[in-house]
C-alpha positions in Angstrom: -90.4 25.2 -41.2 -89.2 23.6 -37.9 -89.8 25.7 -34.7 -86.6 24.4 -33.3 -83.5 26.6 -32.9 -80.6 24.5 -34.8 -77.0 24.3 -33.7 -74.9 24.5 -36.6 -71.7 23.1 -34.9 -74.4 20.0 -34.7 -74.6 19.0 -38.0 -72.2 19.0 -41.2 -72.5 21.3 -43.5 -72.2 19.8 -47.1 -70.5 22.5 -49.2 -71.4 21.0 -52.8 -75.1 22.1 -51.9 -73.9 25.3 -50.6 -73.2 26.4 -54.5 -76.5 25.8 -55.5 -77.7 28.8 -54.0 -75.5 32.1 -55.2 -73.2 33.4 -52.6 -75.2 36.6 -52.9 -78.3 35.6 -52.5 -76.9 33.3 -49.1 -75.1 36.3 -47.6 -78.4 38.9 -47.9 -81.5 36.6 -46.9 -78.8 34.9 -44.5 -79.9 31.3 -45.1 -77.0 28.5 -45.5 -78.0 25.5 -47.3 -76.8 22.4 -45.1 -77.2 19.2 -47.2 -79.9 16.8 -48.4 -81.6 14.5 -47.0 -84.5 12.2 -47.9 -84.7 14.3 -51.3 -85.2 17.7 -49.4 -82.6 20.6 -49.1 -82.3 21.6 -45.4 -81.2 24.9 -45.3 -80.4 27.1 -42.0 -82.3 30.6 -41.8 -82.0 33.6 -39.4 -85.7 34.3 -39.2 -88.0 31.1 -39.0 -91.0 33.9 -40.3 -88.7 34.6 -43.8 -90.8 32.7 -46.0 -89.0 34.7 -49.0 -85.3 32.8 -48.0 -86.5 29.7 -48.6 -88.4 30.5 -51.5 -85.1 32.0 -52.9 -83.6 28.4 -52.8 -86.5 26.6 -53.9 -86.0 28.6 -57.5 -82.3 28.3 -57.2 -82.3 24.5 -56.9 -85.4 23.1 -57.9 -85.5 21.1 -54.9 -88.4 21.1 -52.0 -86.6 23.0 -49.0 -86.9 22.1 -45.6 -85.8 25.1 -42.8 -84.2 25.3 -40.1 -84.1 28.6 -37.4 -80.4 29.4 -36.3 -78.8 31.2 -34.0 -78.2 34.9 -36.5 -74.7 35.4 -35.0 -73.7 31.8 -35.6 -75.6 31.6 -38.8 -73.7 34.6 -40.0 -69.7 33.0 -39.3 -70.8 29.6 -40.6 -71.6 31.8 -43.8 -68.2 33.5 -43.7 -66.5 30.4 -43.5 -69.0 28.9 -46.6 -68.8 31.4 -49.0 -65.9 33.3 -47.9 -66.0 36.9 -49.5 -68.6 36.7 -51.5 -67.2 37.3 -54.5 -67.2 33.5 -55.9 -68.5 30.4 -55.0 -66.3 28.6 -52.2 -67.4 25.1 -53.6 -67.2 23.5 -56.7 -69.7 23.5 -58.9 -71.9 23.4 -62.4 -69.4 26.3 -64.8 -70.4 29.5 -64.7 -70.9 31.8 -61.8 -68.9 34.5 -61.1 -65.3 32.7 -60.6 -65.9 30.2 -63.7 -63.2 32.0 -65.9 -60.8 32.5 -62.7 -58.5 29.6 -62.1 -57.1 31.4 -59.1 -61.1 31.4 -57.4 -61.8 28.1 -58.8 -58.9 26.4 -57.4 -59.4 28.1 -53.5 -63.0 27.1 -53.9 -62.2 23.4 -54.5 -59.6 23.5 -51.5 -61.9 25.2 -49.5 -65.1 22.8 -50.5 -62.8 19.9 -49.6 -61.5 21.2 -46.7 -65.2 21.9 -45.2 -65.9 18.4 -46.7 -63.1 17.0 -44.4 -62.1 15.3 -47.5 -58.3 13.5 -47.4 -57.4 14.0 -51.3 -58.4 15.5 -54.3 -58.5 14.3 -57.7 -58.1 15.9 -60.9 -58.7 13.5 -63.7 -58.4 15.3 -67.3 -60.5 13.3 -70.3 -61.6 15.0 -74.1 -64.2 16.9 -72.5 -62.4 18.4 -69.3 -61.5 18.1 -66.0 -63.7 15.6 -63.6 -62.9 16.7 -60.3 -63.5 14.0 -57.3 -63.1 14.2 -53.4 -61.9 11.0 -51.5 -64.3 11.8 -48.2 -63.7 8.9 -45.1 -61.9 6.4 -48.0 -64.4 7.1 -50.5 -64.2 8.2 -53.6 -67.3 11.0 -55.2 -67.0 13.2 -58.4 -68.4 16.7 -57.1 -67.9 18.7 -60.8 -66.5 19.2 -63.7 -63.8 22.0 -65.2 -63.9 22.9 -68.3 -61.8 22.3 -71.0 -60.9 26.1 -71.8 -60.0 25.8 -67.7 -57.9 22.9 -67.5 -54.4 24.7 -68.4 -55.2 27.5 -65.7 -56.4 25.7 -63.0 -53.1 23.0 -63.9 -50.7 25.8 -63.8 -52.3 27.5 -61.1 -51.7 24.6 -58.5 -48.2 23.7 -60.0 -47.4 27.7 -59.0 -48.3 27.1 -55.7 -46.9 23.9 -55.1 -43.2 25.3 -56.8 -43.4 23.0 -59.6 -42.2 23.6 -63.7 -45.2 25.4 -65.0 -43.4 24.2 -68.3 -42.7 20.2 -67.4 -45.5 18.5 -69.0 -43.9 15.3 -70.1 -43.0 14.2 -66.5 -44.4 13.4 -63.0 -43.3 16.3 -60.4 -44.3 16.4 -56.6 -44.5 19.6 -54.7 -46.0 20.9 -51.2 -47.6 24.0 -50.2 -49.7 25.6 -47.7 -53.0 27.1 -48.5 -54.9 29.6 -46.3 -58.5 30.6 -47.1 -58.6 34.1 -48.9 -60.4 36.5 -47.0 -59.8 38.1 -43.3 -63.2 36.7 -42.1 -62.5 33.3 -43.0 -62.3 30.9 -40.0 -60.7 27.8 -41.9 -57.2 26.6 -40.5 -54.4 26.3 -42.8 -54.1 23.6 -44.7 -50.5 21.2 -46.0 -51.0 19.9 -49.7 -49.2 17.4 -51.4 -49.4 17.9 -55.3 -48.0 15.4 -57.5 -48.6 15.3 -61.3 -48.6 12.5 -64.1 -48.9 13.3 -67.6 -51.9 11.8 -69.4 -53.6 11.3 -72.5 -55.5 14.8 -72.7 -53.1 16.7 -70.4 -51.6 16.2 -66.5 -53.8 14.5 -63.6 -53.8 16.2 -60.4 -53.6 14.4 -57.2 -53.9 16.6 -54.0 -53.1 15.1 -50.5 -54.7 17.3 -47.4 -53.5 17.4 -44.4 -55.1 20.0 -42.3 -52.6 21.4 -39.8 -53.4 20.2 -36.7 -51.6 17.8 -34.6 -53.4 18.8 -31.6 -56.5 16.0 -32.5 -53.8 12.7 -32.7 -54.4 11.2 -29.7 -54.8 7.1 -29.1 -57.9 7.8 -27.7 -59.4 9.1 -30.8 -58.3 5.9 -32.8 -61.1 3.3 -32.1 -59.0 1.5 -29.5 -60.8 -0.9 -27.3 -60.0 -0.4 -23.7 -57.6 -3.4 -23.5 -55.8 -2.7 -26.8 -55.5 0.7 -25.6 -54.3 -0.1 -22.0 -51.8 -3.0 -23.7 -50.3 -0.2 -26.8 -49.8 1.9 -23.5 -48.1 -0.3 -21.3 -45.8 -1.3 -24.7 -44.5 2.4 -24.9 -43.5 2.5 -21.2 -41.0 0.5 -22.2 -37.4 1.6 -22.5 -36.6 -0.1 -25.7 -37.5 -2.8 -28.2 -39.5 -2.8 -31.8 -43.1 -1.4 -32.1 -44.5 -1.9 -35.7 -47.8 -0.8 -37.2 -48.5 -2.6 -40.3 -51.6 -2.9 -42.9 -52.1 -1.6 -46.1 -51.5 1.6 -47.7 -54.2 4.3 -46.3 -55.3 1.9 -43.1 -54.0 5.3 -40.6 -50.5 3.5 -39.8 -48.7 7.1 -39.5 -51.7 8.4 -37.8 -51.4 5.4 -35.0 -47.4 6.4 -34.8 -47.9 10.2 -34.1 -50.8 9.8 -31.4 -48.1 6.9 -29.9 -45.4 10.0 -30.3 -47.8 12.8 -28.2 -48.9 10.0 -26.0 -45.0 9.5 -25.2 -44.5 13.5 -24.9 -47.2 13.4 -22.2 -45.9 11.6 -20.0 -42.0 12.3 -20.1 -39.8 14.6 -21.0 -38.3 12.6 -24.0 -35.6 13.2 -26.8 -37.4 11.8 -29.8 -36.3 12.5 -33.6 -38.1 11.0 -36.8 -37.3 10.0 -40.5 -40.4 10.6 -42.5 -41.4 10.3 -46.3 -43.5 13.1 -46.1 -43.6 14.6 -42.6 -47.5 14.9 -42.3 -48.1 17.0 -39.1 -45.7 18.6 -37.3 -45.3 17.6 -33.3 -44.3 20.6 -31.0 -41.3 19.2 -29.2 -40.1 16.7 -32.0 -37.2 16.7 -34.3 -38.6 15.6 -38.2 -36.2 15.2 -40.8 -37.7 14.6 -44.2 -36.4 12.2 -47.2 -35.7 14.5 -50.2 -36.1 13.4 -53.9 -32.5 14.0 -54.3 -31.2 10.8 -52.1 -29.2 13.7 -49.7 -30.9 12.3 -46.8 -32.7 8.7 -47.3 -34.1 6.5 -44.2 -30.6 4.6 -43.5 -28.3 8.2 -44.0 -31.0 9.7 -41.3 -31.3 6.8 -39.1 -27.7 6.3 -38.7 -27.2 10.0 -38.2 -30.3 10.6 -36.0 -28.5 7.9 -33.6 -25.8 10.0 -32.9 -28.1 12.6 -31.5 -28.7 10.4 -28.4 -32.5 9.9 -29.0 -35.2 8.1 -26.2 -37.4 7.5 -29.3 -37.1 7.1 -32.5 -40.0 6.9 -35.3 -39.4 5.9 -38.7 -41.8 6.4 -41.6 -41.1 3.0 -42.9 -39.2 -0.1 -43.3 -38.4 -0.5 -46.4 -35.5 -2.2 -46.7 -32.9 -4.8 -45.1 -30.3 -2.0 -44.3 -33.0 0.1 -42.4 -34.4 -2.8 -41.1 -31.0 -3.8 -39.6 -30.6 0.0 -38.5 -34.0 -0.3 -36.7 -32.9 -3.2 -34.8 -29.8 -2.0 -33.7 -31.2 0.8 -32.5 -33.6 -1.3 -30.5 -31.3 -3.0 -29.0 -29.6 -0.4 -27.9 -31.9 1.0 -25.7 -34.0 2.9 -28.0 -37.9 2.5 -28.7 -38.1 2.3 -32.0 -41.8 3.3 -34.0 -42.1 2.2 -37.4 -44.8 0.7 -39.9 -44.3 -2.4 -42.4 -46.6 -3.8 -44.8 -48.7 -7.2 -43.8 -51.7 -8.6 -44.0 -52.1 -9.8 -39.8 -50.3 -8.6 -36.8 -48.4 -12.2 -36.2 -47.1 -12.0 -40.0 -44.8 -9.5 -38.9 -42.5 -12.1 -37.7 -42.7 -13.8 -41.6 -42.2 -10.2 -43.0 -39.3 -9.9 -40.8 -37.7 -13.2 -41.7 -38.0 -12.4 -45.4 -36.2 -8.9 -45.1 -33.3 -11.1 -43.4 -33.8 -10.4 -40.1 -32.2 -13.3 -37.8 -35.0 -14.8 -35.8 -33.1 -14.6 -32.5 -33.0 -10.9 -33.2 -36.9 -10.8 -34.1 -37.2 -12.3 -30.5 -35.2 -10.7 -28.5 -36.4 -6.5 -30.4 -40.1 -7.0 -31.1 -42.5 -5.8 -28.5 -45.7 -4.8 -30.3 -46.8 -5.5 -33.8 -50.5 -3.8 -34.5 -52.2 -4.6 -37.8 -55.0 -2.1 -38.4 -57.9 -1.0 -40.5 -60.1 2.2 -41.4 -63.7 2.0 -41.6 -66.1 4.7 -42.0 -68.1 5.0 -39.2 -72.0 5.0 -38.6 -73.4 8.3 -37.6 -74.8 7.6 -34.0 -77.4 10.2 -34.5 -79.1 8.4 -36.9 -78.5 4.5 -37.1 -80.7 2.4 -36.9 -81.0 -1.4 -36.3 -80.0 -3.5 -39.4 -83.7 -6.0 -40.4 -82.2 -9.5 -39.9 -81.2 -7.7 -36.1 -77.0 -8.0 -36.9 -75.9 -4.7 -36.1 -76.8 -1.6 -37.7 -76.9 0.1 -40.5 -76.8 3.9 -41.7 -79.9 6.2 -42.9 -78.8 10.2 -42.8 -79.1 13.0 -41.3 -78.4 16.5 -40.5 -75.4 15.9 -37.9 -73.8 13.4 -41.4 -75.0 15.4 -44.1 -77.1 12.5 -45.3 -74.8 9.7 -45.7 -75.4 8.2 -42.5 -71.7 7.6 -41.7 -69.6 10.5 -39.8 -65.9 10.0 -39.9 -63.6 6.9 -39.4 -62.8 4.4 -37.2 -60.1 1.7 -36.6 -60.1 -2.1 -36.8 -56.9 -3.4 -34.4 -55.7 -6.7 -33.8 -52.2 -6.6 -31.2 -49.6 -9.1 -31.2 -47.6 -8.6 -27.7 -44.7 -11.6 -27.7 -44.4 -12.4 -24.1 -41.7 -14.8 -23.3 -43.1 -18.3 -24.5 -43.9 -16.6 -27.7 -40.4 -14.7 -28.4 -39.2 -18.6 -27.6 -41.5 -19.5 -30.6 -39.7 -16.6 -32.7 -36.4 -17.4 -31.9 -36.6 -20.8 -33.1 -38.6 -20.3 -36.1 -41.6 -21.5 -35.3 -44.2 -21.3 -38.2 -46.3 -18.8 -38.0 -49.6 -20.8 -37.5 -48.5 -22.2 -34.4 -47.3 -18.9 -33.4 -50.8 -17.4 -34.4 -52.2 -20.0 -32.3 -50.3 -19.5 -28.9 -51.0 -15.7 -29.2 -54.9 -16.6 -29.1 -54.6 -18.8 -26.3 -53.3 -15.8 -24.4 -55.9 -13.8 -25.4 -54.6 -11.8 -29.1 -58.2 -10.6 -30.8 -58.1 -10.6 -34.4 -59.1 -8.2 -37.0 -62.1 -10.0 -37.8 -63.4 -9.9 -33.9 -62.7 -6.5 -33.3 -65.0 -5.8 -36.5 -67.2 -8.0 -35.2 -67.2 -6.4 -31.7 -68.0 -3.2 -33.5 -70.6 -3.9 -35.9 -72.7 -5.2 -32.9 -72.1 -1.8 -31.1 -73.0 0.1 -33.8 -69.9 1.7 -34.8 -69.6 0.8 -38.3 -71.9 -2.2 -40.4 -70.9 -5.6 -41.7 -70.4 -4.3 -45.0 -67.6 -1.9 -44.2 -66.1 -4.9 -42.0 -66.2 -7.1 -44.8 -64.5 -5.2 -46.8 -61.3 -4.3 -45.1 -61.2 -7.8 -43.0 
């Protein structure tokens, strides 16, 4: 056993090992298994002396068991928020235990093991045999069980309950929303927004949960994985009165992330009339006005925007572009002295003026609107506790620990490249320049691409090559 007290807000606490060890047996030796690492189970104990506690997880798991002295008090809330009540397993696991035949434990424990997990979505794939149930943790994909067969109806009609949906509709896709609090008056967890939609499948309906833990209070541009300059330029952008800012990048590269930390960054500094259109509104701002598109076409992006403009908004945010008519909406609003937030789908920052041209915009109005377009990635992040120095000396690459569970990446980070037309280059715009040479007069004044601000970071240590090359 280690001598050294361990801080459990220190390390992550991997709640698919936590199941390994009966919620019982955790609660009355008070020892919380962390995660593994290097093939040992580290587990956190009240009493260093309580050679019995480890022991107890040695025959539950089969696995050598390294232990760790924690703080009782702490040890004992970390365990609350781990296995709740008690009276089931609060992550998934092998079937059995005592909430194997309750679709109603099963499903909190999966929300709650995902939850702990910081996991973004969760996926319920049905095949002959069951369910296989997978957690998308910092863009990655892992399976962490399997439901039975005999448990797929329950646990299917269980979430489709919550989420409002026809417990009867089968034969189509639905999409719902609900709010899901840990059971239990102990529990610590904050509520949590979930996305459900279904698709009927071969052996039954797959499950697809989004997560979006309710807490705006974290989206802040200083948390993105801005450099200093990028930061100092997106801020100098939003000081402006009017004009066009546009995140763009592919599907899940934190787009609408980017736009609410621009959003609280604008609330900080002035007292600011700003509405949104959103396709789903993921966090909810203090001080904001949302309006959500609904399924039933009542209020689309163009019905909204052109409504939300008679509500004499500072700023405006919209979702997406999607279309020429929102597109022109967007631009009008611009150019009417409103800062317009929006995201578009490209591959760089400079294609935005080729993305624009092909949704009809006029170039001279691509000019004379577009202040910032920012292009941007997610990469999973090294753990800084444990990295160490990559063998041919470029950058570094992960190993694992207690403070990542193991994986030897904590979290995620941005990649950013900024396109900022100053005058020469809205010249280039306005008379149609190609792209290229507009590409080219942007690095002259110093634009940093994708690829260099991956390249900046792999040599600091703040992701690898690997994850670079695969989102540059």
């Amino acid at each position: 056993m280690s001598g050294e007290r361990l801080d459990l807000d220190a390390v992550a606490v991997d709640p698919v090992c936590a199941v390994r060890v009966p919620a019982a047996v955790a609660l009355r030796r008070l020892v919380l298994p962390l995660s593994v690492v290097d093939g040992a189970l580290h587990v956190a104990v009240a009493d260093a002396a309580d050679r019995a506690a480890a022991e107890a997880v040695r025959q539950a798991t089969g696995l050598e068991v390294v232990a760790h002295a924690a703080d009782p008090q702490q040890l004992r809330a970390y365990l609350l928020r781990i296995y709740g009540d008690g009276r089931g397993p609060a992550a998934p696991g092998p079937a059995g235990g005592p909430s194997a035949e309750d679709p109603v434990a099963l499903v909190d424990g999966l929300l709650r093991a995902a939850q702990l997990r910081h996991a973004s979505d969760i996926h319920l794939d049905p095949d002959a045999s069951g369910v296989r149930v997978r957690f998308r943790t910092d863009g990655e994909l892992e399976e962490v069980r399997r439901v039975p067969a005999a448990l797929q109806s329950g646990v299917t009609s269980r979430l489709k309950v919550m989420a409002g949906l026809d417990i009867a509709e089968r034969r189509a896709p639905q999409d719902g929303a609900f709010t899901w609090r840990a059971p239990g008056a102990a529990n610590r967890l904050p509520p949590l927004d979930v996305r459900l939609a279904t698709l009927p499948v071969r052996h039954g309906e797959r499950l697809t949960l989004r997560l979006l833990e309710t807490d705006g209070e974290r989206l802040t541009l200083d948390g993105l994985g801005l450099s200093a300059a990028d930061r100092a330029v997106f801020g100098d952008v939003l000081a402006q009165p009017h004009g066009l800012v546009l995140l763009t990048g592919p599907t899940g590269s934190g787009k609408t992330t980017t736009l609410y930390a621009a959003i609280r960054l604008l609330l900080e500094r002035h007292p600011l009339n700003i509405l949104t259109v959103e396709d789903p509104i993921e966090y909810e701002i203090p001080g904001v006005s949302q309006a959500e598109v609904d399924a039933s076409d009542k209020v689309n992006f163009t019905k909204a925007l052109r409504s939300l403009l008679r509500h004499d908004p500072d700023v405006i945010m919209i979702g997406e572009v999607r279309d020429a008519e929102s597109l022109d909406t967007a631009v009008k609003a611009a150019l009417t002295g409103h800062l317009v937030l929006s995201t578009l789908h490209t591959n760089d920052a400079v294609g935005t003026v080729a993305r624009l041209a092909d949704m009809g915009l006029e170039a001279h109005l691509a000019a004379a609107t577009l202040r910032l377009a920012v292009a941007q990635r997610l990469v999973r992040a090294l753990c800084p506790h444990c990295r160490v120095a990559a063998e041919d000396g470029a950058g570094f690459r992960p190993k694992g620990c207690l403070a990542c569970a193991g994986r030897g990446y904590r979290g995620r980070t941005g990649l950013f490249e900024l396109f900022r037309p100053d005058a020469e280059i809205a010249s280039l715009i306005a008379r149609r320049a190609p792209v290229e040479e507009i590409r080219a007069a942007a690095r002259a004044k110093g634009m940093r691409t994708l690829a260099e601000d991956a390249a900046e970071k792999c040599r600091l240590g703040v992701t690898t090559r690997a994850e670079a090359m695969l989102k540059c």
